[in-house]
TORKOL-4160 file (C-alpha; in steps of 0.2 Angstrom, whole numbers, padded with zeros to 4 digits, m for minus):
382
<pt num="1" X="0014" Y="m0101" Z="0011"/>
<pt num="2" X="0031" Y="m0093" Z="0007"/>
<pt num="3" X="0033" Y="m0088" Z="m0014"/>
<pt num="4" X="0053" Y="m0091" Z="m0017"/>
<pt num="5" X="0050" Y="m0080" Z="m0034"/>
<pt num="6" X="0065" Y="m0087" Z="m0042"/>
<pt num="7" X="0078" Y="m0078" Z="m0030"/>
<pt num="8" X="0097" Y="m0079" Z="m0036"/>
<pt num="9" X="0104" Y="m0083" Z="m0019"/>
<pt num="10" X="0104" Y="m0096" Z="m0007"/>
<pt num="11" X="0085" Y="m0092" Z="0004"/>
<pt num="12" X="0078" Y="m0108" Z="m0005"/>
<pt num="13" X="0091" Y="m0120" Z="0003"/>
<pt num="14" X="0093" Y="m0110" Z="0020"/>
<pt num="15" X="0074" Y="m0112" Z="0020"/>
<pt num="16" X="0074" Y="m0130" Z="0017"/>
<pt num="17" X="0089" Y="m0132" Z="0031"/>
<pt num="18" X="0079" Y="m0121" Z="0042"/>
<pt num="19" X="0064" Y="m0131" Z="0041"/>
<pt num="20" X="0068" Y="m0148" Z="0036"/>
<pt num="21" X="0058" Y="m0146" Z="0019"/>
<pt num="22" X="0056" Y="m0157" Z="0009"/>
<pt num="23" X="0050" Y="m0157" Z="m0010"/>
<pt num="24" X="0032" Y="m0165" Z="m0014"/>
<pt num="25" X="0021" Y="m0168" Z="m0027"/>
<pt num="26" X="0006" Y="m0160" Z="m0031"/>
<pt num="27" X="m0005" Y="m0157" Z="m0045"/>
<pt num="28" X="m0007" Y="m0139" Z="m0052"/>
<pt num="29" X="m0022" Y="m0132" Z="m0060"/>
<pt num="30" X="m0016" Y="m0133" Z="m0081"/>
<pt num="31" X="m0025" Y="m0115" Z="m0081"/>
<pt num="32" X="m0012" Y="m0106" Z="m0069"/>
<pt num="33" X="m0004" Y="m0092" Z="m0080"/>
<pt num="34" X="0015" Y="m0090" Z="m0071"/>
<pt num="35" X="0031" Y="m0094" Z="m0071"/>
<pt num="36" X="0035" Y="m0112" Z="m0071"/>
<pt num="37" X="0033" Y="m0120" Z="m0054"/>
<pt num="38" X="0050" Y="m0129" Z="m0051"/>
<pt num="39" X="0046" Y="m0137" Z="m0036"/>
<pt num="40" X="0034" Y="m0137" Z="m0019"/>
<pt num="41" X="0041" Y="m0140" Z="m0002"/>
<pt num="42" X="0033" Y="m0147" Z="0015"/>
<pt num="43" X="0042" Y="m0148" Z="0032"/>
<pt num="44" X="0045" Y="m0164" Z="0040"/>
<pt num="45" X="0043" Y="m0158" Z="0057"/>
<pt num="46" X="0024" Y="m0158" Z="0063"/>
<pt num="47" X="0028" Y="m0143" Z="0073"/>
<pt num="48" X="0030" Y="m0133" Z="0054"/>
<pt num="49" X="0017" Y="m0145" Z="0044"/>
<pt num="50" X="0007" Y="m0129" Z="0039"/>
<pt num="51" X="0021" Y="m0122" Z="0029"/>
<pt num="52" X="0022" Y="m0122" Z="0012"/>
<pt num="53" X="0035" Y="m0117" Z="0001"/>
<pt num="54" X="0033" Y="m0115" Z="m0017"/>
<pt num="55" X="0050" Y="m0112" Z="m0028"/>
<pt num="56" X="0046" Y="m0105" Z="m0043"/>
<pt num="57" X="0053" Y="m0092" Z="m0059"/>
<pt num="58" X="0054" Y="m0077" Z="m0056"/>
<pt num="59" X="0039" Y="m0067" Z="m0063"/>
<pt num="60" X="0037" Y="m0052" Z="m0051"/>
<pt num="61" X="0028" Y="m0049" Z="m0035"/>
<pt num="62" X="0009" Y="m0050" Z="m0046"/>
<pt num="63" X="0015" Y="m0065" Z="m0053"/>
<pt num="64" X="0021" Y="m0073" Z="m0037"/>
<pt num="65" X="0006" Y="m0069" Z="m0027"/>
<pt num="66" X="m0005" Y="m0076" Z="m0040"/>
<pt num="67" X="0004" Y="m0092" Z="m0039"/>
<pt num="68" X="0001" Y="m0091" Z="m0021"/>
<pt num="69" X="m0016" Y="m0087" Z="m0023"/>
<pt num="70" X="m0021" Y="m0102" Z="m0035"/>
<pt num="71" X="m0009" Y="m0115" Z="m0027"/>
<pt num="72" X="m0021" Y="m0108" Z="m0011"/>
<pt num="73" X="m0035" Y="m0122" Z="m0002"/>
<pt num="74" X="m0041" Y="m0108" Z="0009"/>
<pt num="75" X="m0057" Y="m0098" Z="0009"/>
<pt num="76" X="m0049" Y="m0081" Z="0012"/>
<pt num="77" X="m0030" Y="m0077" Z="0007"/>
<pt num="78" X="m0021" Y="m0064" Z="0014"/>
<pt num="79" X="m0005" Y="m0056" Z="0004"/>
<pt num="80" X="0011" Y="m0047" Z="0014"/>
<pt num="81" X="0025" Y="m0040" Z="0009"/>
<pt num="82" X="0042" Y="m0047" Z="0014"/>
<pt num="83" X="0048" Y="m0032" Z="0025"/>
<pt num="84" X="0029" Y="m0033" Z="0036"/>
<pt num="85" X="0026" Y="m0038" Z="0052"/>
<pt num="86" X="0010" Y="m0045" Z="0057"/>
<pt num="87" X="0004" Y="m0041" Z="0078"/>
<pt num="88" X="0000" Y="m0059" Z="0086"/>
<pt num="89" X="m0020" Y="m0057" Z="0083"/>
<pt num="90" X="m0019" Y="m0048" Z="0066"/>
<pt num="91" X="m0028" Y="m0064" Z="0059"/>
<pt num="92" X="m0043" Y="m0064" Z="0074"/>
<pt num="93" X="m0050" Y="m0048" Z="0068"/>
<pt num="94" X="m0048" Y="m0051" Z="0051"/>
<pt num="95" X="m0057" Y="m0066" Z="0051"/>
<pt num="96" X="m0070" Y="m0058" Z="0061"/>
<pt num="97" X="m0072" Y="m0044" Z="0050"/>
<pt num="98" X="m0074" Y="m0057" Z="0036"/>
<pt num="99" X="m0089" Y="m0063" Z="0045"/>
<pt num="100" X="m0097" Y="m0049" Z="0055"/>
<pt num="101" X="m0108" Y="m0044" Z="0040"/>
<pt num="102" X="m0125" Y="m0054" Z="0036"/>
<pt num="103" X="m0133" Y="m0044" Z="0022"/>
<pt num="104" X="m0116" Y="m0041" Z="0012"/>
<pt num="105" X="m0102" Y="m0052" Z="0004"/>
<pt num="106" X="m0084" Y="m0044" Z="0012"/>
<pt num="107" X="m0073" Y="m0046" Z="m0003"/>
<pt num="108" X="m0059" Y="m0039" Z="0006"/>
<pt num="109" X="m0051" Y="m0034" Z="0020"/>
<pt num="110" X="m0037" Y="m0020" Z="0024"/>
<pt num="111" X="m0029" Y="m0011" Z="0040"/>
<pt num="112" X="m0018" Y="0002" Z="0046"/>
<pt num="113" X="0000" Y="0000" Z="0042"/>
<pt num="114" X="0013" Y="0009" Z="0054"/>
<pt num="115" X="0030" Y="0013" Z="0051"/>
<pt num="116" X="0043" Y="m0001" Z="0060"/>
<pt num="117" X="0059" Y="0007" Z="0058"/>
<pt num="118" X="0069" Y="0010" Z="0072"/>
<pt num="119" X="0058" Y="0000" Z="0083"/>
<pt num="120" X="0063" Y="m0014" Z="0095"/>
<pt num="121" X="0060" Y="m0031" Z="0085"/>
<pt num="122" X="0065" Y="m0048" Z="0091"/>
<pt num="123" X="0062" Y="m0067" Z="0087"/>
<pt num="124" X="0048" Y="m0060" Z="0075"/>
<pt num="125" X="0040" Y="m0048" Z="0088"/>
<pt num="126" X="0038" Y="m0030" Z="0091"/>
<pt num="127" X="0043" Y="m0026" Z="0108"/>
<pt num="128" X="0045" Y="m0008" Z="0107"/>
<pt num="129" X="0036" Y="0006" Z="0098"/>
<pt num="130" X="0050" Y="0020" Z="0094"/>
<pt num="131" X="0049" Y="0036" Z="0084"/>
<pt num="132" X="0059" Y="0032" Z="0068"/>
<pt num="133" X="0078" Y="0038" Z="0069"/>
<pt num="134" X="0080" Y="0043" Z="0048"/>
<pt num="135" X="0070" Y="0060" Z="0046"/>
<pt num="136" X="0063" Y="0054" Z="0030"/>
<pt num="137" X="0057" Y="0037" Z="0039"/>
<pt num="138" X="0048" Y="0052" Z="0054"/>
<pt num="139" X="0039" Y="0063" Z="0036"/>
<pt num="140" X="0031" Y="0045" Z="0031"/>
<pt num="141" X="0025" Y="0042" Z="0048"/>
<pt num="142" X="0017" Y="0058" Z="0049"/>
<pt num="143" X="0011" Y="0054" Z="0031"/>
<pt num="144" X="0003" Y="0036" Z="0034"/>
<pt num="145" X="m0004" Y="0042" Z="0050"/>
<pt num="146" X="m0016" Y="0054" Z="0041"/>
<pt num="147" X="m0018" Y="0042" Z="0026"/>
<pt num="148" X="m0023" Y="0027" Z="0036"/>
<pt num="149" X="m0030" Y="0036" Z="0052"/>
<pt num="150" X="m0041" Y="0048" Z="0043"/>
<pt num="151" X="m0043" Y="0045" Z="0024"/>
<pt num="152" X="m0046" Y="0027" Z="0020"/>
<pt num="153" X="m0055" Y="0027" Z="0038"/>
<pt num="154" X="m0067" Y="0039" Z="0033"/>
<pt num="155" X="m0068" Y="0029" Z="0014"/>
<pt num="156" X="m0071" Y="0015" Z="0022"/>
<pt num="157" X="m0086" Y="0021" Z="0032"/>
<pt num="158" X="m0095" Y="0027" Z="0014"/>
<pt num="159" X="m0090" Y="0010" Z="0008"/>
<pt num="160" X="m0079" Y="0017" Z="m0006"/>
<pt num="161" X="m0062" Y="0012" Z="m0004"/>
<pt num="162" X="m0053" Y="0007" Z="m0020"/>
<pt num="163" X="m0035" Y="0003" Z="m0012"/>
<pt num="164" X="m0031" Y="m0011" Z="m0002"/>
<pt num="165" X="m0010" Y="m0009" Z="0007"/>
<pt num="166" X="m0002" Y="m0021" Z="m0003"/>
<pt num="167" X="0007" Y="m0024" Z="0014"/>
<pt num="168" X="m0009" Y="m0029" Z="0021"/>
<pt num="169" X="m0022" Y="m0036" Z="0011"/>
<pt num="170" X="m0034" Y="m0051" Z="0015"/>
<pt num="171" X="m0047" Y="m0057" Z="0000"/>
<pt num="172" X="m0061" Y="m0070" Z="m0004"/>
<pt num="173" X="m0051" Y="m0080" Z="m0012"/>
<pt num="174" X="m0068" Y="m0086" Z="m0025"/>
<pt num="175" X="m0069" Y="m0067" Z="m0031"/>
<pt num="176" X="m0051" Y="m0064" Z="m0033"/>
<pt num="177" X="m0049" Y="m0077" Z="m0044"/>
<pt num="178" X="m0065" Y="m0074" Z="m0053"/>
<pt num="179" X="m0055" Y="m0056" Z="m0059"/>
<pt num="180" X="m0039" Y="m0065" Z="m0062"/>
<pt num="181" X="m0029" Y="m0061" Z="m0047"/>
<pt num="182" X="m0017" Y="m0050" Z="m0048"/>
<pt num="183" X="m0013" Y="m0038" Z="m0065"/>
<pt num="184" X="0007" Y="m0044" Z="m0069"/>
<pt num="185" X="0005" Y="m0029" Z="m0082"/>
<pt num="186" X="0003" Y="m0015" Z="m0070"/>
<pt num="187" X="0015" Y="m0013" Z="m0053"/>
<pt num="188" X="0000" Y="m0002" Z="m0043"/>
<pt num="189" X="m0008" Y="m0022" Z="m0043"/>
<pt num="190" X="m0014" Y="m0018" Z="m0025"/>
<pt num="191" X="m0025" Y="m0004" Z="m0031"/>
<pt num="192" X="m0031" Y="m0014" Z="m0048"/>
<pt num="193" X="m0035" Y="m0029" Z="m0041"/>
<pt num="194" X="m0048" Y="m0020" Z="m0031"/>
<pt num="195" X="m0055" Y="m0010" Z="m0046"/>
<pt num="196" X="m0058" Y="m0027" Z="m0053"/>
<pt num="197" X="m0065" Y="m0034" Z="m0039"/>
<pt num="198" X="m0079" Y="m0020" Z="m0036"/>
<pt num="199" X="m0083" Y="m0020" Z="m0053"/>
<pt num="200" X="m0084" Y="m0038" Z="m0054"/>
<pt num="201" X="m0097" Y="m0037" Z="m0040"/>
<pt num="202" X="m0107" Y="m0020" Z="m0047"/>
<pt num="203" X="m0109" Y="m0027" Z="m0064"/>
<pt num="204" X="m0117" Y="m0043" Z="m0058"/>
<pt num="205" X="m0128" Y="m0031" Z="m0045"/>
<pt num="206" X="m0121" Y="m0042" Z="m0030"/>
<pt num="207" X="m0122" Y="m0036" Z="m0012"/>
<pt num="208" X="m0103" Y="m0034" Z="m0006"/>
<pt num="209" X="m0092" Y="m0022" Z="0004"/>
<pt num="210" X="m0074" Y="m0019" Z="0007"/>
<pt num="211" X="m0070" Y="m0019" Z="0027"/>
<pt num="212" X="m0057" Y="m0008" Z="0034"/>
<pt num="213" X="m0048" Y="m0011" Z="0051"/>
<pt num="214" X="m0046" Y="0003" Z="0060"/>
<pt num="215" X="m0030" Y="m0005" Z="0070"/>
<pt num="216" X="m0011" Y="m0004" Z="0067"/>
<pt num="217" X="m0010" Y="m0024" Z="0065"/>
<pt num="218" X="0006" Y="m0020" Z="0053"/>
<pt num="219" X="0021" Y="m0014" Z="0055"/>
<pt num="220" X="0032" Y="m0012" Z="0039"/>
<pt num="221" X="0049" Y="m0005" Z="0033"/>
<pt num="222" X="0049" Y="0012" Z="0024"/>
<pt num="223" X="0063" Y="0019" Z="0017"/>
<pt num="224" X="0076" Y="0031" Z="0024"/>
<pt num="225" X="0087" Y="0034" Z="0007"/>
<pt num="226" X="0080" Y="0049" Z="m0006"/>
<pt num="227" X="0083" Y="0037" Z="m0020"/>
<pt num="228" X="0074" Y="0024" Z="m0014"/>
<pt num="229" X="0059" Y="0034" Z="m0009"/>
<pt num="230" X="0060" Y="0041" Z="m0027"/>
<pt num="231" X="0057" Y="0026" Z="m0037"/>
<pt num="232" X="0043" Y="0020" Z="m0025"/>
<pt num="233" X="0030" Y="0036" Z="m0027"/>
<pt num="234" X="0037" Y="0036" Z="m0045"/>
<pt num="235" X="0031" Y="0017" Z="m0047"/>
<pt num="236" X="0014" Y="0023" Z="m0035"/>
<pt num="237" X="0012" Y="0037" Z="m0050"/>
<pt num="238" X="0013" Y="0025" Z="m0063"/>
<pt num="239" X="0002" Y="0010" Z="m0057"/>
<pt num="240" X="m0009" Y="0024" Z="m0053"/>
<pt num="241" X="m0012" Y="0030" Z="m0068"/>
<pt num="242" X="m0012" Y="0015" Z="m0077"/>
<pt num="243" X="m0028" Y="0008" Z="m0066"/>
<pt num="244" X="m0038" Y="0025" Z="m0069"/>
<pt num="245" X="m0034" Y="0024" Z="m0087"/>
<pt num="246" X="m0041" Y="0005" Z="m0084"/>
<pt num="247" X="m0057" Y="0008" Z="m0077"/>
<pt num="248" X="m0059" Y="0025" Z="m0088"/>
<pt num="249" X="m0078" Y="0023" Z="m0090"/>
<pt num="250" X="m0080" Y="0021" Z="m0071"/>
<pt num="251" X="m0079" Y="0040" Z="m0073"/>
<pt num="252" X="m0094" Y="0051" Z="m0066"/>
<pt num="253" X="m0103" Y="0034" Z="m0071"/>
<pt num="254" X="m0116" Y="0032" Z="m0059"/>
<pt num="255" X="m0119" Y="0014" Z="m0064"/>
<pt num="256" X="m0105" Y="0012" Z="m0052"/>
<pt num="257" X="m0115" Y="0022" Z="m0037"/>
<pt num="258" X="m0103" Y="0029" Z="m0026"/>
<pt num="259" X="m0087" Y="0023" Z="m0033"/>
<pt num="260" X="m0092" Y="0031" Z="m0052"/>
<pt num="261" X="m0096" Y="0047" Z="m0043"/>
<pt num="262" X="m0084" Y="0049" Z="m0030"/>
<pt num="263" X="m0071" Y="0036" Z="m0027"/>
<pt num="264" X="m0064" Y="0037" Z="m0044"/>
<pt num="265" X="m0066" Y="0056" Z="m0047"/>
<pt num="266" X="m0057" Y="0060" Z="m0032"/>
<pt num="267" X="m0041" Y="0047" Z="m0037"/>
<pt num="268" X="m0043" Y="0057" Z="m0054"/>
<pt num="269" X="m0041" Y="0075" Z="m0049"/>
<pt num="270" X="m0031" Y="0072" Z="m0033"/>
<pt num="271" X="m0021" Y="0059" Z="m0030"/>
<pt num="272" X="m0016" Y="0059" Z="m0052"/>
<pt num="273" X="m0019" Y="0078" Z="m0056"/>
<pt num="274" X="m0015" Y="0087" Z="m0041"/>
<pt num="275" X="0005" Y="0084" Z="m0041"/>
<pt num="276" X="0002" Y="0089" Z="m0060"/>
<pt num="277" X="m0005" Y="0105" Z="m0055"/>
<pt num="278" X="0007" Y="0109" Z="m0041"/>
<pt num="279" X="0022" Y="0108" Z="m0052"/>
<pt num="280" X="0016" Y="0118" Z="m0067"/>
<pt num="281" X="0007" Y="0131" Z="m0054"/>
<pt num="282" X="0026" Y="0133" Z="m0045"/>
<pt num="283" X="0033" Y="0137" Z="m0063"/>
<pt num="284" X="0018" Y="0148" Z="m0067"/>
<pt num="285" X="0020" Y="0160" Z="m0053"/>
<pt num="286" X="0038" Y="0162" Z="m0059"/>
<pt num="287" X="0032" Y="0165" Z="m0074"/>
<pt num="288" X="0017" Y="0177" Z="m0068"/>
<pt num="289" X="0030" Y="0188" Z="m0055"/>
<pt num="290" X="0042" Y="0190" Z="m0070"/>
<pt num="291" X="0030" Y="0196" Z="m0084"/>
<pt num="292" X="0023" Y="0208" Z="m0067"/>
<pt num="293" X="0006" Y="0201" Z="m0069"/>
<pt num="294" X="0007" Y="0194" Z="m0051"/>
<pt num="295" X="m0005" Y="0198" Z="m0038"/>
<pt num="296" X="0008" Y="0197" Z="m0024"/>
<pt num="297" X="m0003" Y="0202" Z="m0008"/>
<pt num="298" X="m0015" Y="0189" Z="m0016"/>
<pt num="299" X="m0003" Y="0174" Z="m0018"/>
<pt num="300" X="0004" Y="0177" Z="m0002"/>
<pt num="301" X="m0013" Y="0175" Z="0007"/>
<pt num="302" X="m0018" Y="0162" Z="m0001"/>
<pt num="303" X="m0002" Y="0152" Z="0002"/>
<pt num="304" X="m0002" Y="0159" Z="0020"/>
<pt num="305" X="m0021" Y="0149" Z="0022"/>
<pt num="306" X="m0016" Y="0132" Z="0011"/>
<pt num="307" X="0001" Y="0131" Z="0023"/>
<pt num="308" X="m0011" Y="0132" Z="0038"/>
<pt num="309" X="m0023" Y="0121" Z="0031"/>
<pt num="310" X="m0010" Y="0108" Z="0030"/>
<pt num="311" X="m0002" Y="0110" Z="0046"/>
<pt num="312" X="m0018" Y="0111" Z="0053"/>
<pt num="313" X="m0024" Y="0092" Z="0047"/>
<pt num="314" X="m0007" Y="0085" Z="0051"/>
<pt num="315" X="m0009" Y="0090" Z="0069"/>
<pt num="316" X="m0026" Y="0083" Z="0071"/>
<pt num="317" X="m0019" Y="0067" Z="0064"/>
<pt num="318" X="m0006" Y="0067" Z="0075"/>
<pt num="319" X="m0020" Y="0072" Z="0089"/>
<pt num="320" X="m0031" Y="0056" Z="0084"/>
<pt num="321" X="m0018" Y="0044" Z="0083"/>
<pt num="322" X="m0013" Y="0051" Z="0104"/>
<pt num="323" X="m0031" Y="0051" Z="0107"/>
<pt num="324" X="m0034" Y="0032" Z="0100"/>
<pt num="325" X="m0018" Y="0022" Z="0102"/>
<pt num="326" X="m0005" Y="0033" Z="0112"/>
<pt num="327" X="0010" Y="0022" Z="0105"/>
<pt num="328" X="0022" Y="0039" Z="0104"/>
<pt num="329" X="0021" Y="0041" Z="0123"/>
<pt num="330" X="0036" Y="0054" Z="0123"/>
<pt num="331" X="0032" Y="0071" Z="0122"/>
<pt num="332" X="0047" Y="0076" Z="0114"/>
<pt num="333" X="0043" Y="0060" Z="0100"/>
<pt num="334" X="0025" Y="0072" Z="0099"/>
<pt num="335" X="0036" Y="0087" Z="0097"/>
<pt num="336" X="0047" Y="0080" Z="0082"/>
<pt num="337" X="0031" Y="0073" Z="0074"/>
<pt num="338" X="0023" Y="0089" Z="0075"/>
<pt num="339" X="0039" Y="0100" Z="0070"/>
<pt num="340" X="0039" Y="0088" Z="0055"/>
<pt num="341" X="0021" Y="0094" Z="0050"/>
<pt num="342" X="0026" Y="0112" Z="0051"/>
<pt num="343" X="0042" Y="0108" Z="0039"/>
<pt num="344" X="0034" Y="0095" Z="0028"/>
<pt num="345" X="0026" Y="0106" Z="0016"/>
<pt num="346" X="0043" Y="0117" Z="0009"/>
<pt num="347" X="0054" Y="0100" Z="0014"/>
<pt num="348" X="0047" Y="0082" Z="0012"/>
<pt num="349" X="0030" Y="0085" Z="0001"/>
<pt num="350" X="0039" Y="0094" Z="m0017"/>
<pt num="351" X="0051" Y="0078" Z="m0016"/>
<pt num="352" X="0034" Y="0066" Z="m0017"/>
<pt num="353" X="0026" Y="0080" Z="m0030"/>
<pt num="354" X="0041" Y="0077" Z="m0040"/>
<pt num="355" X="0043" Y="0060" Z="m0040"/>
<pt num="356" X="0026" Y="0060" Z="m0045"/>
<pt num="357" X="0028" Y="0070" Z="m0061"/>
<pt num="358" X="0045" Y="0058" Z="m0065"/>
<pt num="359" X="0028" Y="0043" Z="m0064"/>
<pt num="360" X="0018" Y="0051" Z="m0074"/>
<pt num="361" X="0032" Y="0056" Z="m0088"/>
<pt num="362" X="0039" Y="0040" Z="m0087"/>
<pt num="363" X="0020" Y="0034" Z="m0092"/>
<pt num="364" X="0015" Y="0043" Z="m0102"/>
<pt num="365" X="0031" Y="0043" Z="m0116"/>
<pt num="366" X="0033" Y="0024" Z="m0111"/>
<pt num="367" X="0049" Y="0024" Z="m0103"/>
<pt num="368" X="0052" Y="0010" Z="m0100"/>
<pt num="369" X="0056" Y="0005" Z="m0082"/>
<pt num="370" X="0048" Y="m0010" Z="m0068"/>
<pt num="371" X="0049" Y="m0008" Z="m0050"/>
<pt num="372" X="0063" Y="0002" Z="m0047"/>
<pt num="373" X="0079" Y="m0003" Z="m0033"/>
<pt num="374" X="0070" Y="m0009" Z="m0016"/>
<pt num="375" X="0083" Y="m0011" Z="m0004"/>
<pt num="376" X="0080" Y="m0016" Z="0012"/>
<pt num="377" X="0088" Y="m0011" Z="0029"/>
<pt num="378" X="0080" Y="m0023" Z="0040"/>
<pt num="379" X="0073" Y="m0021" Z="0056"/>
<pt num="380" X="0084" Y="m0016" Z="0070"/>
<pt num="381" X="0085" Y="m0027" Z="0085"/>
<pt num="382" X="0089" Y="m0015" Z="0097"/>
C-alpha cells in the first residue's frame, strides 16, 4: 500500500503508467481523521493486483501513515520510510516473531537498521554491502551499530523498549488503532505511538510485549550534508521531548513496572538531559579555568577516563557486529570504522550535542518549525 501524500510532481501519474492503475471505489470509514482521500488506485495487471495506491492531501508522514493504517484489512501493518530497503525475508521473521509468543500479545515488532549509502543496489536489491563513501554517512554507521546492536537489543531483552525505527516498524493493527495511530501533533510519531501503545496495554493490565529483531533486515539512506543531519537530530530533540512531556506521569511511576522506573527515567536524564548538561558543562569549565577555580589535573583525568570509556564501547560494537554478521569484510573498512570511534567524540558527537540543544530551544520557546529540508541522494547503483 503506497501513501501518495499530496506530492506536487508527477509520481501519482508515473505510478499509474508504471502500473496500469486504475481508480476504484471504495468505502471509507466516516471516523478516519485525515486529509481528504482524492482518489484509491488498483492495478489492472494480476501480476500487481496487491497494490494499492491511495492519493491523498498532503497531511504529513503521521497523517499519511494513519491513512494507510485505517484504509488497511490486514492484522498486522508494517510502516517504512520511502528511502528503506526491505532484505527479501524481512516479512518471514516478522511474522514469526508476531507469533512465537503464547502467553503474551506482541503489539509490535522493530529490527536493526543499517546504513545503505554507498552500497551496491540494483532492480530493488542489495547486492553489495560497502562502507559508506561520505564521512558523515561512516560516524552514523558507527552510531546505529551501537544503538541497534547493543542498546535497544539489550532493551528488548528487559522488555522495555519505548522506540520503534520509524524506518522499520511492524504493529497489531487492533491496538494501534485503539491509541489513535499515529500523533500528526508531534514529528518523534515513531516513539509516541509506542508510549500510547504500552500504556494502552498497562492500564488495562494486559499481557503484551514489544519484540525486537536482532537482524539487519533494513537498509536506509542517512544523510552525508551537515545541514541536513542538523535538522533531523534537532527534529529527534523535539519529538523527544514532546512525548516525555506526554507521558510525564509515567515518571518513577511504578504503576508502569519497568517502563515507569527505568525506561522512561533513562529517555529523561540521557537521551533529553545529557546533551543539556554537555553543553552547559563545556561553557562552565571556561568559566571555572578563567575565575582559576579549576581543578585542572582533576578535569584532565576525568576526561582522559570518559574518552576511553567511549572509545572503548564503540570498539566492542564494532567487535559484535564482526563477530555476528561480518558485512565489513575489509580490514581497512574495520580500520576507518574504528579510527572513526577514536575521532568521533572531539569531531562528529558535539555537532549531534548541539543540534540537540537547537531541538530543545526550538521547543521550549515554541519556535515554530515542522520537519526540517529532507533531501535525498538516492542509492547508488554502482
Amino acid at each position: 500500500m503506497v501513501v501518495n501524500d499530496g506530492s506536487k510532481d508527477d509520481t501519482l501519474q508515473k505510478m499509474i503508467d508504471a502500473y496500469d492503475l486504475e481508480k476504484v471505489e471504495r468505502e471509507i470509514d466516516p471516523d478516519l481523521r485525515s486529509k481528504p482521500i482524492r482518489g484509491i488506485y488498483k492495478s489492472k495487471q494480476r501480476s500487481f493486483s496487491k497494490l494499492t495506491v491511495i492519493d491523498k492531501e498532503n497531511g504529513g508522514k503521521s497523517d499519511a501513515l494513519n491513512t494507510g493504517i485505517h484504509l488497511s484489512r490486514s492484522q498486522y501493518v508494517g510502516c517504512i520510510d520511502v528511502d528503506c530497503l526491505l532484505i527479501p525475508d524481512a516479512l518471514l521473521h516478522v511474522v514469526k516473531s508476531f507469533f512465537q509468543r503464547t502467553q503474551k500479545r506482541v503489539i509490535a515488532v522493530g529490527g536493526v537498521i543499517r546504513v545503505a549509502n554507498s552500497c551496491k543496489i540494483a532492480g530493488g536489491t542489495l547486492e553489495e554491502i560497502r562502507l559508506p563513501k561520505n564521512w558523515l554517512a561512516r560516524f552514523q554507521l558507527l552510531e546505529y551499530t551501537r544503538s541497534f546492536l547493543l542498546g535497544r537489543m539489550a532493551w528488548g531483552r528487559i522488555d522495555s523498549l519505548l522506540i520503534i525505527s520509524g524506518a522499520f516498524g511492524f504493529f497489531d493493527r487492533e491496538i494501534a488503532l485503539e491509541v489513535g495511530g499515529y500523533d500528526t501533533n508531534t514529528v518523534g510519531e515513531d516513539m509516541e505511538i509506542v508510549f500510547r501503545m504500552r500504556r494502552y496495554m498497562h492500564e488495562r493490565k494486559l499481557p503484551y510485549t514489544i519484540e525486537y529483531i536482532p537482524d539487519p533486515l533494513c537498509w536506509t539512506e542517512v544523510p552525508e550534508t551537515t545541514k541536513i543531519l542538523v535538522n533531523q537530530r534537532d527534529r529527534w530533540a523535539r519529538g523527544n521531548l514532546e512525548t516525555l512531556f506526554t507521558h510525564k506521569d509515567m515518571f518513577f511511576n511504578p504503576k508502569f513496572g519497568r517502563l515507569g522506573m527505568l525506561s522512561y527515567p533513562y529517555w529523561f536524564f540521557y537521551e533529553w538531559l545529557a546533551p543539556i548538561l554537555e553543553f552547559v558543562g563545556f561553557f562552565s569549565i571556561l568559566i571555572f579555568y578563567y575565575m582559576g577555580i579549576l581543578n585542572l589535573e582533576f578535569f584532565v583525568a576525568i576526561t582522559l577516563t570518559v574518552y576511553a570509556f567511549s572509545i572503548m564501547f564503540s570498539f566492542y560494537a564494532i567487535l559484535w557486529d564482526v563477530f555476528s554478521y561480518n558485512q565489513y569484510t575489509k580490514t581497512k573498512d574495520i580500520l576507518i570504522l574504528m579510527f572513526c570511534a577514536i575521532i568521533e567524540p572531539v569531531t562528529f558527537h558535539p555537532l549531534v550535542v548541539i543540534s540537540a540543544i537547537r531541538g530543545n530551544y526550538k521547543k521550549l520557546f515554541n519556535v515554530k518549525s515542522g520537519w526540517g529540508s529532507q533531501v535525498r541522494k538516492g542509492f547508488a547503483k554502482t
